[in-house]
C-alpha positions as CSV (number, residue, x, y, z in Angstrom):
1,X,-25.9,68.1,-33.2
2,X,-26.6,64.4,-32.6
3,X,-23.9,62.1,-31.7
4,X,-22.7,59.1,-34.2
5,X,-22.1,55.5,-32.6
6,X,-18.4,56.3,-32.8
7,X,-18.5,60.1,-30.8
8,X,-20.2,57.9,-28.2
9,X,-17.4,55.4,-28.1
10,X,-14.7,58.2,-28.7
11,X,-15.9,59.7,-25.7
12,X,-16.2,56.8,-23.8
13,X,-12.8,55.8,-24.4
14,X,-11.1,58.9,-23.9
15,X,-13.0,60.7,-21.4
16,X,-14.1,58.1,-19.4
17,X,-10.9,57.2,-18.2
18,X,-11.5,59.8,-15.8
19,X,-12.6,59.1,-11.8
20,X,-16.6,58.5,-11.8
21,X,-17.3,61.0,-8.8
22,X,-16.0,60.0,-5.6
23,X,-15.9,56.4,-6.6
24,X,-13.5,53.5,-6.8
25,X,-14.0,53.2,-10.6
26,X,-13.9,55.4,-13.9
27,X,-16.8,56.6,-15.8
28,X,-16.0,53.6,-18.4
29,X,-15.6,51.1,-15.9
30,X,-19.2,52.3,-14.4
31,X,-20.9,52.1,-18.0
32,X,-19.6,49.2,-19.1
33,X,-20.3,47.2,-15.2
34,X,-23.9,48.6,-15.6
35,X,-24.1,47.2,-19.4
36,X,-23.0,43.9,-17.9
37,X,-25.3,43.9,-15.0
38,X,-28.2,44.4,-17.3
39,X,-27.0,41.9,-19.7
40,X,-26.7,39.5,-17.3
41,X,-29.9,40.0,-15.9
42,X,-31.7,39.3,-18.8
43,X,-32.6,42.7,-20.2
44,X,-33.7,43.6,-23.7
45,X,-31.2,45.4,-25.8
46,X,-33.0,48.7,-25.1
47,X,-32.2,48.7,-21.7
48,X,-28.5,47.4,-21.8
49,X,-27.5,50.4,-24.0
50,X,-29.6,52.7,-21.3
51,X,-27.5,51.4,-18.9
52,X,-24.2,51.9,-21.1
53,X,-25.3,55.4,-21.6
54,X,-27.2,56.4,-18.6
55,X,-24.3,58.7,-17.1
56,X,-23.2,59.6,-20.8
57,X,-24.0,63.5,-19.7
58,X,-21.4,63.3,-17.3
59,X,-18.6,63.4,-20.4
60,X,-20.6,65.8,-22.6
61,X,-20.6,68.2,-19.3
62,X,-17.6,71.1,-19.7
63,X,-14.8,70.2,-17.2
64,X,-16.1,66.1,-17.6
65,X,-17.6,64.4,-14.3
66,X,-19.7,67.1,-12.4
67,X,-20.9,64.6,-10.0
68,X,-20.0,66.8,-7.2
69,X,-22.7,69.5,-8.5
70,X,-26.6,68.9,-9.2
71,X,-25.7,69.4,-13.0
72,X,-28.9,67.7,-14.6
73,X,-26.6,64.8,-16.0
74,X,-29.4,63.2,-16.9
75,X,-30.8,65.3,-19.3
76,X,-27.5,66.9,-20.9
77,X,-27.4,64.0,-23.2
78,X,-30.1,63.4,-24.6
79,X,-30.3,66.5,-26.8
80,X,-27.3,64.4,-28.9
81,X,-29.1,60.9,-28.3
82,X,-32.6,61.7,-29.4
83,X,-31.6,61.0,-33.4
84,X,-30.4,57.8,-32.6
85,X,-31.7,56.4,-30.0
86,X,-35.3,55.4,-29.5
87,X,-37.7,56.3,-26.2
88,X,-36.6,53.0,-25.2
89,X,-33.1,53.8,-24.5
90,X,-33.7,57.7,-23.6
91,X,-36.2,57.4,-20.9
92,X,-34.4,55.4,-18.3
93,X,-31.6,57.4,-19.3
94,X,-33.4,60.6,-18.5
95,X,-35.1,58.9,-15.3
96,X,-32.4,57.0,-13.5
97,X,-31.9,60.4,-11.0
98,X,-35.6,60.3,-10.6
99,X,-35.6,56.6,-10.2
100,X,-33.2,56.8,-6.8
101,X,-35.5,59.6,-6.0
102,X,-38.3,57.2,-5.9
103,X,-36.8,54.4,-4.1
104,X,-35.6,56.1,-1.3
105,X,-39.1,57.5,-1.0
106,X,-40.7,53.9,-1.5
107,X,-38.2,50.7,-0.6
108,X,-37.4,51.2,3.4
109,X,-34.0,50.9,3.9
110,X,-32.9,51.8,0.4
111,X,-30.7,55.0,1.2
112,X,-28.9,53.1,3.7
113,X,-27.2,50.5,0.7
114,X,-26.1,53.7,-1.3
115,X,-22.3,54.9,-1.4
116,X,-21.5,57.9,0.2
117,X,-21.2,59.9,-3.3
118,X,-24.8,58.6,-4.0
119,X,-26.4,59.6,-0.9
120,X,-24.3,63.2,-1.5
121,X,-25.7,63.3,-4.5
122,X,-29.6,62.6,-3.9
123,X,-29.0,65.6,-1.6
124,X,-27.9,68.1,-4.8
125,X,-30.9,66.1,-6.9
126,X,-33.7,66.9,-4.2
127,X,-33.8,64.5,-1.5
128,X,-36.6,61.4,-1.9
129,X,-40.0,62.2,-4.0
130,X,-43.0,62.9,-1.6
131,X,-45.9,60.0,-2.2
132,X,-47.2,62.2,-5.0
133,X,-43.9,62.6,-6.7
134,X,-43.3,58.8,-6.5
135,X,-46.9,57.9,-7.7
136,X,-46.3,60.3,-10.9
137,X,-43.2,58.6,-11.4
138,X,-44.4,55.0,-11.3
139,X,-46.9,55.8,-13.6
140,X,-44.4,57.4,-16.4
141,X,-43.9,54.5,-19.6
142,X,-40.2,53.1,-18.9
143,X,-40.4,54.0,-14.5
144,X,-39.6,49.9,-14.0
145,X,-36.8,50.2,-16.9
146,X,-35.4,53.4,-15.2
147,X,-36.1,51.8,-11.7
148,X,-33.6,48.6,-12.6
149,X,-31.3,50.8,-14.7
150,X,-30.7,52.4,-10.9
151,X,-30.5,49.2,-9.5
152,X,-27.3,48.5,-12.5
153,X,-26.0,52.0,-11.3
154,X,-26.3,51.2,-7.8
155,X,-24.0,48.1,-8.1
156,X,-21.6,48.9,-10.6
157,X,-18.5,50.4,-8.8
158,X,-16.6,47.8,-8.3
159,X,-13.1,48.0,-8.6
160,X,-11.4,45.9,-11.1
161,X,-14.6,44.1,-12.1
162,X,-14.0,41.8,-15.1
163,X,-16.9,43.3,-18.2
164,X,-17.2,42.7,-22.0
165,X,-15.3,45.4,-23.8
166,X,-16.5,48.6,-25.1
167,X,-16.6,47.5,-28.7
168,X,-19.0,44.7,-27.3
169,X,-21.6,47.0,-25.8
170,X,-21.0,49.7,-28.8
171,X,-22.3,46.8,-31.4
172,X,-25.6,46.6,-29.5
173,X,-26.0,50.0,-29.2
174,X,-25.7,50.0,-33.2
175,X,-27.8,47.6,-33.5
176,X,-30.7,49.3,-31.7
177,X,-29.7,52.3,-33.5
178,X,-30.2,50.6,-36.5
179,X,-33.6,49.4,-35.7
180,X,-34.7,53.1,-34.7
181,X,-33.5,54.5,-38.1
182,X,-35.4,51.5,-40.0
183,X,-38.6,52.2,-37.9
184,X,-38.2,55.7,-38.5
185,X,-38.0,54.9,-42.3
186,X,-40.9,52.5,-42.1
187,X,-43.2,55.0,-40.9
């Protein structure tokens, strides 16, 4: 069953109120710090709403935030995106795990500037890619969106951190829902 625009925001709302992991923030305040991240940084509006939703499995998980298990976050929503969102949106989504993966196999020193839950939890996701993992990676459509969609993750756990409300990020991600349905209907 696919998820509307407003299950997404009902669930960030309600169940994101809860602890994301072992960090200093809730799920909501993670989504919407990575939205703003990638808004500021000049992304497209694809990539903004990946960031939004890239940890959206967590809340569709039963029990909510699993981040202290390998629970394939990453893929558990996309069965209930994949109606309305467009490849765009659901491949960094689906590749942000990966995308740590690959750095820590490919940036020198990258493992050392994750938290504590991150590096836990590279350990539960497989450890670094071997050079041929990471190649295969790279050469995936959307690896550089997933890669910065990381980066957004990365960085957004800070405390208290100032970000456009919900209902600011939910109107873009209607908007590129909107645009996948009229594509859709186009072709």
């Amino acid at each position: 069953m696919a998820l509307t625009i407003e299950d997404i925001g009902h669930l960030l709302a309600t169940r994101g109120i809860n602890q994301y992991g072992r960090e200093a923030v809730s799920q909501l305040e993670h989504a919407l710090q990575c939205a703003q991240l990638a808004e500021q940084a000049g992304e497209d509006r694809a990539t903004v709403v990946a960031a939004l939703l890239h940890d959206l499995g967590h809340l569709l998980a039963p029990g909510g935030d699993t981040a202290q298990q390998d629970d394939l976050h990453q893929y558990v929503a996309l069965p209930f995106l994949r109606g309305l969102l467009p490849d765009a949106v659901l491949a960094p989504i689906r590749m942000h795990v990966d995308a740590k993966r690959y750095l820590c196999a490919t940036e020198p020193g990258y493992w050392a500037t994750l938290s504590p839950a991150s590096q836990h939890s590279l350990v539960l996701q497989g450890g670094p890619f071997t050079p041929p993992q990471a190649l295969r990676f790279a050469a995936q459509p959307f690896a550089q969106e997933a890669v910065r969609v990381r980066r957004y993750d990365d960085h957004a756990k800070v405390s208290g951190l100032a970000t456009p409300s919900l209902a600011h990020y939910l109107a873009l991600l209607e908007a590129e829902a909107v645009e996948r349905t009229a594509g859709v209907s186009a072709a």
